[in-house]
C-alpha positions as CSV (number, residue, x, y, z in Angstrom):
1,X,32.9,-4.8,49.9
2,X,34.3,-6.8,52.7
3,X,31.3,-8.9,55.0
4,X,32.5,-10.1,57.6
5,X,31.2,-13.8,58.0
6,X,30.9,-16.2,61.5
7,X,34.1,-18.8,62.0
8,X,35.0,-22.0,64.1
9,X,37.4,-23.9,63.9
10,X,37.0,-27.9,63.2
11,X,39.3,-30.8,63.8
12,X,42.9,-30.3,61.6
13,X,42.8,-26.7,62.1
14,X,40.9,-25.6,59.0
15,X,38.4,-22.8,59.0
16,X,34.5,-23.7,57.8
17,X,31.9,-20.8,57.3
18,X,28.6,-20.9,58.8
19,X,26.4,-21.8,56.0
20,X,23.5,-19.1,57.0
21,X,25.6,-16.7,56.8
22,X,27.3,-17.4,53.5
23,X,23.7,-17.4,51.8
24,X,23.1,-14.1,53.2
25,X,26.4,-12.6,51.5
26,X,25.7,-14.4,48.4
27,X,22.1,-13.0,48.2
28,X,23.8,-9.9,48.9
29,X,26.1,-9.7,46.3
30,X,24.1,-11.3,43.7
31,X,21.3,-9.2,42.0
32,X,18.2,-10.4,41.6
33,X,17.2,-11.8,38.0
34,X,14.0,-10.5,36.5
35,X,12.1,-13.5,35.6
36,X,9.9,-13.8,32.2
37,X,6.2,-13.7,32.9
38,X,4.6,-17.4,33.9
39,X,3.3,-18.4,30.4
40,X,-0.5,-18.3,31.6
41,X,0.6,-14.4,32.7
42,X,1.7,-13.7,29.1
43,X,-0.8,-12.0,27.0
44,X,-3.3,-14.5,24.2
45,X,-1.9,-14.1,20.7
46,X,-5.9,-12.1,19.6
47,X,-4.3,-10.0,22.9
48,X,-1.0,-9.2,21.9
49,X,-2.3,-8.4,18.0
50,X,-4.9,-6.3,19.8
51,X,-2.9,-4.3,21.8
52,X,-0.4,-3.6,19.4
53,X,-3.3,-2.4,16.7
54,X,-4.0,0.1,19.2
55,X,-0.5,1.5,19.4
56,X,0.0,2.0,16.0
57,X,-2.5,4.5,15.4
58,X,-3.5,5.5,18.8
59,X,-5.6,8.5,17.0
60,X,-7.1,6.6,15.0
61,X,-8.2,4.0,17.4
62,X,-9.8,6.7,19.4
63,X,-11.8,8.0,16.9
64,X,-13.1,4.4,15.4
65,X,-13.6,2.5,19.2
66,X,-12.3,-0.4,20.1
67,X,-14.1,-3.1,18.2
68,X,-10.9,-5.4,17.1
69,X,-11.5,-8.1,15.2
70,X,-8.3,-9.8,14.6
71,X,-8.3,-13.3,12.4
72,X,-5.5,-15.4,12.8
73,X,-5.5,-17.2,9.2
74,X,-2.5,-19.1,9.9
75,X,-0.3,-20.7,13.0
76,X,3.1,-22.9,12.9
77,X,4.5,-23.3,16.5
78,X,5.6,-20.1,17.6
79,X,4.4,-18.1,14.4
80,X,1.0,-16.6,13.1
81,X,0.0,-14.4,10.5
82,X,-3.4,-12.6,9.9
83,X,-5.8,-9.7,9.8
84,X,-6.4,-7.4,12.3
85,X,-9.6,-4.9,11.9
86,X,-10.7,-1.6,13.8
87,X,-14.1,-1.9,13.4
88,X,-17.3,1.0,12.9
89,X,-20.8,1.1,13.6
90,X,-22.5,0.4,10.6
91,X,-23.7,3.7,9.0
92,X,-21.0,5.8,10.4
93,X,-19.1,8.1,8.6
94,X,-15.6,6.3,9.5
95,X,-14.3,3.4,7.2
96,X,-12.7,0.4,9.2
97,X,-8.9,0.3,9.3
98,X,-6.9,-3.0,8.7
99,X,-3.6,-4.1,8.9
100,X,-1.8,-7.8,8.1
101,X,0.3,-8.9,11.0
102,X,2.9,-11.0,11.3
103,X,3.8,-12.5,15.4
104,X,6.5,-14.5,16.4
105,X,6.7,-15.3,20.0
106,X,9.6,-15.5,22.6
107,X,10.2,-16.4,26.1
108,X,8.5,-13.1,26.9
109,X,5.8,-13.5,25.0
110,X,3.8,-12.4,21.5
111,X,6.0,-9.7,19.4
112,X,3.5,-8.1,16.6
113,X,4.5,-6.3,13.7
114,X,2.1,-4.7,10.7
115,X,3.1,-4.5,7.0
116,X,4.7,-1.7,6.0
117,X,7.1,-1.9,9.2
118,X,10.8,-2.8,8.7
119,X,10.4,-5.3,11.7
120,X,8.1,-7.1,9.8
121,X,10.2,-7.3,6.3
122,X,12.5,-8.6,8.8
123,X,10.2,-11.4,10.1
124,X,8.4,-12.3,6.8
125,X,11.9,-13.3,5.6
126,X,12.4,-16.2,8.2
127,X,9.1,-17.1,8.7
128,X,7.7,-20.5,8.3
129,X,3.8,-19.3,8.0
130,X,4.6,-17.1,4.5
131,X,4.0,-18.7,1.1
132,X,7.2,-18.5,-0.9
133,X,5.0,-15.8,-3.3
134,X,4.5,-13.1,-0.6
135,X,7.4,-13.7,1.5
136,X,9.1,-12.3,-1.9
137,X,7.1,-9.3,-1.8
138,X,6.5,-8.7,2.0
139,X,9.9,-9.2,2.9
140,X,10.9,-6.6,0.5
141,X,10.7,-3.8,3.0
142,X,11.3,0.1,2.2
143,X,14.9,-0.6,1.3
144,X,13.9,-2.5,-1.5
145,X,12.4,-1.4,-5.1
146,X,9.6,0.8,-4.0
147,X,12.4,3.3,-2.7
148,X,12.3,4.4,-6.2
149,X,8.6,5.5,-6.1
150,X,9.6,8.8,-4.9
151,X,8.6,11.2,-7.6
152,X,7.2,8.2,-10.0
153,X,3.3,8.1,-10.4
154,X,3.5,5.2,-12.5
155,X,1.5,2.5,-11.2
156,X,0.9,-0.1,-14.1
157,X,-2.6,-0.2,-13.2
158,X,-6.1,-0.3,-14.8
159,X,-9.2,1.0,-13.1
160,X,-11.0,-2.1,-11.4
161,X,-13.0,-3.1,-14.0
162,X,-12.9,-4.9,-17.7
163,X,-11.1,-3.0,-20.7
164,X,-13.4,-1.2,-22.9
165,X,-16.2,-0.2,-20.1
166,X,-17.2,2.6,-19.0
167,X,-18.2,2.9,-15.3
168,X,-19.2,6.4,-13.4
169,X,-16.4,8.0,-11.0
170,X,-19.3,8.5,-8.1
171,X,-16.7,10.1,-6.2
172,X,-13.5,11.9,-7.0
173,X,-10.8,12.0,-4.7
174,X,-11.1,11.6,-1.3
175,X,-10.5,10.3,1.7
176,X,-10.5,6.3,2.7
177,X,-12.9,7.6,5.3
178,X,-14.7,10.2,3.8
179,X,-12.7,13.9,3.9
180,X,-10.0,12.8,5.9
181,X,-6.6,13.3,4.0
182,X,-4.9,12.2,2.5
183,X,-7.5,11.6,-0.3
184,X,-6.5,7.9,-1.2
185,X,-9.4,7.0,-3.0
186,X,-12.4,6.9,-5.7
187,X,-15.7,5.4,-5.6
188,X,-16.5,3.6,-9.1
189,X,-20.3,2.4,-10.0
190,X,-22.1,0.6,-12.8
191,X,-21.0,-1.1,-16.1
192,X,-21.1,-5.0,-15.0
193,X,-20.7,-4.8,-11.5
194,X,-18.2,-6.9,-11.7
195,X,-15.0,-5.4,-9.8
196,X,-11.6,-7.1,-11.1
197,X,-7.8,-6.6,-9.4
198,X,-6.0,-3.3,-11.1
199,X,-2.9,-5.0,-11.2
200,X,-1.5,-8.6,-10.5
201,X,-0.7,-9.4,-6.8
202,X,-1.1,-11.1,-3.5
203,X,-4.8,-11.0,-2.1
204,X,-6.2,-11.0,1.5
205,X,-9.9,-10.7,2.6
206,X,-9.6,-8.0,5.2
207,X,-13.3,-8.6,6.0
208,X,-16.9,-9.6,4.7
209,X,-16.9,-7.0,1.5
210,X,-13.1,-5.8,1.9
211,X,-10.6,-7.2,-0.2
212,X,-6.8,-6.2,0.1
213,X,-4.2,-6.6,-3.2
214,X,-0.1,-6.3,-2.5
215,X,1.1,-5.4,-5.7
216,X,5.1,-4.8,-6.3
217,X,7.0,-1.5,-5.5
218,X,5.4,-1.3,-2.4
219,X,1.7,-0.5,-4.0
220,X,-1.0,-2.2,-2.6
221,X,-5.0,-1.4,-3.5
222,X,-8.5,-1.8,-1.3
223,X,-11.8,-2.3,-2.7
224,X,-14.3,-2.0,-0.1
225,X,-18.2,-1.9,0.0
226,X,-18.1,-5.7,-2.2
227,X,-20.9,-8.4,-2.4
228,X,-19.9,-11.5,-3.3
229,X,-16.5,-11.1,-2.8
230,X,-13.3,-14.0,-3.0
231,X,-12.4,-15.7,0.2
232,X,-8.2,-15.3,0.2
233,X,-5.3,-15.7,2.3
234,X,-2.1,-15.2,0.4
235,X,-3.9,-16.2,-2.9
236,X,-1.8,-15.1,-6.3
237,X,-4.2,-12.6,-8.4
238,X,-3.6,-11.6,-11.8
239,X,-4.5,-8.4,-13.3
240,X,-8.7,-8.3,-14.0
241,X,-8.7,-11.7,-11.9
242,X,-12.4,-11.3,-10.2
243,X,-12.5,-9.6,-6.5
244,X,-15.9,-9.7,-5.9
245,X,-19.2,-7.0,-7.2
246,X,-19.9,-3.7,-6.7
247,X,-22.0,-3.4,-3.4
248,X,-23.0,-1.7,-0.5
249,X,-21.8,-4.1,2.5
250,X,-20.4,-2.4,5.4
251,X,-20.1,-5.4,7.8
252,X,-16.8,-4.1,9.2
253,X,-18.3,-0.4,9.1
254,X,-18.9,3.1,7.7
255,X,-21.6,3.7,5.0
256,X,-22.7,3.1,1.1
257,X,-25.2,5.1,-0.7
258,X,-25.8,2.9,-3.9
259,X,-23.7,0.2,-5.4
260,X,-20.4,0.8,-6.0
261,X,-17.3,-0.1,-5.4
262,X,-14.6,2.2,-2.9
263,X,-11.4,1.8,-4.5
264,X,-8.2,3.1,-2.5
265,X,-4.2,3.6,-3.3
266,X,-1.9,2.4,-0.5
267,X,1.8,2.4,-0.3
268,X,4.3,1.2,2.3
269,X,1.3,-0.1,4.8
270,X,-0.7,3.6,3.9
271,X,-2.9,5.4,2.5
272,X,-1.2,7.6,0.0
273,X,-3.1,10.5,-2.4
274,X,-4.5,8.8,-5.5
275,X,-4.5,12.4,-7.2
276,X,-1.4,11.9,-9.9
277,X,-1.0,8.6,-10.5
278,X,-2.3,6.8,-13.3
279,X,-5.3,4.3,-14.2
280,X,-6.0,2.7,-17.4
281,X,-4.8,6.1,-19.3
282,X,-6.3,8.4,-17.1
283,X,-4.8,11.1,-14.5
284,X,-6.9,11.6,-11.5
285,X,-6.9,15.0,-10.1
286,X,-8.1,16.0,-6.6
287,X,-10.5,18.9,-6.7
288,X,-11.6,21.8,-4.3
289,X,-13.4,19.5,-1.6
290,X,-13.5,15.6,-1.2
291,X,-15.2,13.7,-3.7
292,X,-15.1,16.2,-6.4
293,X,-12.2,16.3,-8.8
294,X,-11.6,15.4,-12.0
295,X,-9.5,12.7,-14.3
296,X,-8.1,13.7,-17.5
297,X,-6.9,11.1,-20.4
298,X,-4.8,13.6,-22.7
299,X,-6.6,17.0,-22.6
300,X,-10.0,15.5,-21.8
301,X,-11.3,16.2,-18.2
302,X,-13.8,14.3,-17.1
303,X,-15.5,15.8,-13.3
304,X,-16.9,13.6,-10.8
305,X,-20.1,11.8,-12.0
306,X,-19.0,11.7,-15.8
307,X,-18.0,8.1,-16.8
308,X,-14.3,6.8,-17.4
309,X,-13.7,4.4,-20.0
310,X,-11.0,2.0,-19.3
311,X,-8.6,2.2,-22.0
312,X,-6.1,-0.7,-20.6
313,X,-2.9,-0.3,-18.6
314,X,-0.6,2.2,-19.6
315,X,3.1,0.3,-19.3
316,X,6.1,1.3,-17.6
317,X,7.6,2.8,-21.4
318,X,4.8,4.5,-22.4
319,X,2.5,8.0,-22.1
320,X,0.2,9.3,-22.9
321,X,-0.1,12.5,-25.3
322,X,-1.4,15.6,-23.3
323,X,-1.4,19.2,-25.7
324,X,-2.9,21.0,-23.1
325,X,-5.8,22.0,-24.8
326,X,-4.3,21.0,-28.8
327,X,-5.5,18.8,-31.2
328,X,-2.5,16.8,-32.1
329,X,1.5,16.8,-31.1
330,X,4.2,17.6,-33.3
331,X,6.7,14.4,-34.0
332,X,10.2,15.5,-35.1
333,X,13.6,13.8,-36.7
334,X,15.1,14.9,-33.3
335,X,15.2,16.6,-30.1
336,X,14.3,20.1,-30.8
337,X,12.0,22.3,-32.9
338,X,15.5,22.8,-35.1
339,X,14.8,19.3,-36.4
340,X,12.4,18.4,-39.2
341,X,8.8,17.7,-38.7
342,X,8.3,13.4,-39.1
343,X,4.5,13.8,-38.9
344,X,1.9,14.5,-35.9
345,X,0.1,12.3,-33.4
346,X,-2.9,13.1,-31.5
347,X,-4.3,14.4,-28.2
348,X,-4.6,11.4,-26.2
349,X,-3.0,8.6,-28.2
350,X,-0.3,6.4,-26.2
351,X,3.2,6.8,-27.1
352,X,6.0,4.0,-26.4
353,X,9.3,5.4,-25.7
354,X,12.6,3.8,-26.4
355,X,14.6,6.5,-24.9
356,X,14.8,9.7,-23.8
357,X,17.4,12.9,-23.8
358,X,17.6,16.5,-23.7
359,X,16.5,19.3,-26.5
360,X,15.0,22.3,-26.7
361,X,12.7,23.5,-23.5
362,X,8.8,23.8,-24.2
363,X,5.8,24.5,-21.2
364,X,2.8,22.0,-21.1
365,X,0.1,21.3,-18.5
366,X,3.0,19.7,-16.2
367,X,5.6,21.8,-16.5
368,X,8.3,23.1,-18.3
369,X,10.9,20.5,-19.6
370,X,13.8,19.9,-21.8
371,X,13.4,16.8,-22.5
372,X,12.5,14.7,-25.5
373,X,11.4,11.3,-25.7
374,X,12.5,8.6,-29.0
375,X,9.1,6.9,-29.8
376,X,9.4,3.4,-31.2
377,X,8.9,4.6,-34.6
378,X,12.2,6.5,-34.2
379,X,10.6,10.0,-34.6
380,X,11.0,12.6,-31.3
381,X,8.4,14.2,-29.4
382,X,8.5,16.6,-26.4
383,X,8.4,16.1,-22.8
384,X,6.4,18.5,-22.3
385,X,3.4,17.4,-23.9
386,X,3.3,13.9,-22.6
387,X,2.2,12.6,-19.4
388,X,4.4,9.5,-18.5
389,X,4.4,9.7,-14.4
390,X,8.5,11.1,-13.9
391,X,9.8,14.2,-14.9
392,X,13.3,13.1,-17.0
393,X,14.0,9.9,-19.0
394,X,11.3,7.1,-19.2
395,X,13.1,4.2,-20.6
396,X,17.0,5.5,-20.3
397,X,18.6,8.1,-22.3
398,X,19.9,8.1,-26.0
């Protein structure tokens, strides 16, 4: 575009723009630069965190209020890390929902991301406000080993309290706030009181009665309703390390009926269904409505209100034997009913595998499969007839 500009001539014959007039063309021709907001402008970090709670689960912050309690545990420069709580009302029928976030701000202010979100694997890899421990396992991400959870209900974990109790399942399967799906947890009462981590982890105090564990593969576990519960921020747990006891505390929200603990499954940053997966030898199984079900260690069904006795953590190589209704399983030289019977084990009993490979097909409670599993005394034993968490090889094939 041509602009025509004002001209005189000076002494020596040279040509000079008016100076007005060259501003004007320059303003004309240059665009405007959107300027970052004044820092007093920019939103507080509690703000920012608040905000962006919101976003993430606009339902759900319509249905628990707006009561945010975010605690900033930790702040290096231009980095903080924390909790951030949707609040209840005491005695309502919603639980609180919590999240860790991790912020990092720029010239344009506060950017908040929650675990389970790839932006913040991305952060907790650089940042200066995780502990070497957690940055491990936070910066992980959905890319990393829990992308193999698909289809594997193997957790490694006990139920939350010591081996060889017996506590009452309260509640079966159900929601982390009440029937909501999906059914993520179990409510657990009595023995000691004393509620202990299912699995080794990381450990944050969500709230006054609300502990959080990060386990590995992208598991993490809640125990709610505590008294007495640890103070953490990052803290290293070990499997049975003390959480807190059994209680009825609702400080952040929601309600308790007794003492108990309220103990819920997460994966990825959510809630996932508990029904399937495994706790100290036993398979818990969601039932017609919330907080009926059932649990079953081998072909014993316990319902809701019977008591589970923690048997220990079933490993990674192991399962446990399920006849569907038998007394005892069949162990054979090989991987078929062609091959010579090596001797029986019984209903219940835990196996270790060494490897696994395919035989003759049989139907059990899970299925039908053709696969046959090498115990560790080198005798064979069907598939079908053992719960292990994955349908196909446990530990490799032969």
């Amino acid at each position: 575009m041509f602009l025509p500009v004002t001209r005189r001539r000076r002494p020596g014959g040279r040509l000079a723009v008016g100076a007005a007039a060259l501003f004007a063309a320059l303003a004309l021709a240059t665009p405007a630069q959107a300027s970052p907001p004044a820092a007093d402008e920019q939103p507080t970090l509690t703000e920012a965190v608040s905000t962006r709670l919101h976003t993430a689960a606009p339902g759900t912050a319509t249905v628990l209020g707006s009561d945010t309690r975010i605690d900033v545990t930790r702040k290096q420069g231009g980095w903080a890390f924390g909790t951030a709580v949707l609040a209840t009302p005491a005695g309502s029928e919603h639980l609180p929902e919590g999240r860790l976030f991790l912020a990092h701000r720029d010239a344009t202010g506060w950017k908040v991301s929650f675990d389970g979100e790839s932006s913040f694997s991305r952060l907790a890899r650089t940042s200066p406000v995780m502990k070497a421990p957690e940055q491990r396992l936070l910066s992980a991400g959905t890319d990393g080993p829990q992308a193999a959870v698909a289809g594997d209900f193997r957790t490694g974990m006990t139920l939350p309290y010591s081996t060889g109790q017996s506590w009452t399942m309260a509640g079966g399967p159900h929601g982390w706030s009440g029937e909501a799906a999906p059914w993520s947890s179990v409510d657990l009462a009595g023995g000691d009181q004393v509620v202990r981590a299912v699995r080794a982890g990381t450990a944050y105090t969500m709230c006054q009665g609300w502990i959080r564990v990060l386990h590995d593969r992208g598991y993490a576990t809640d125990y709610y309703h505590l008294w007495n519960n640890i103070g953490v921020d990052g803290a290293t747990v070990q499997a049975g390390a003390f959480l807190g006891n059994t209680g009825t505390d609702v400080t952040c929200g929601g309600s308790a009926l007794g003492r108990h603990v309220h103990l819920a499954l997460r994966h990825d940053g959510a809630y996932i269904g508990i029904a399937g997966h495994n706790l100290s030898k036993w398979v818990l199984q969601s039932g017609g409505s919330a907080y009926q079900g059932s649990a079953l260690h081998g072909s014993r069904q316990v319902a809701a209100g019977g008591a589970l006795y923690n048997y220990g953590v079933l490993g990674f190589t192991q399962g446990v034997v399920d006849t569907d209704g038998g007394t005892t399983l069949t162990r054979r030289t090989g991987p078929g009913t062609g091959y010579a019977v090596a001797g029986s084990v019984a209903d219940g009993e835990t196996v270790t595998i060494s490897c696994s490979r395919t035989g003759t097909s049989h139907t059990g409670r899970w299925g039908t499969s053709a696969w046959w599993h090498r115990l560790s005394d080198g005798t064979w034993v069907s598939d079908a007839f053992v719960w292990t968490g994955v349908d196909g090889p446990v530990n490799g094939t032969c």
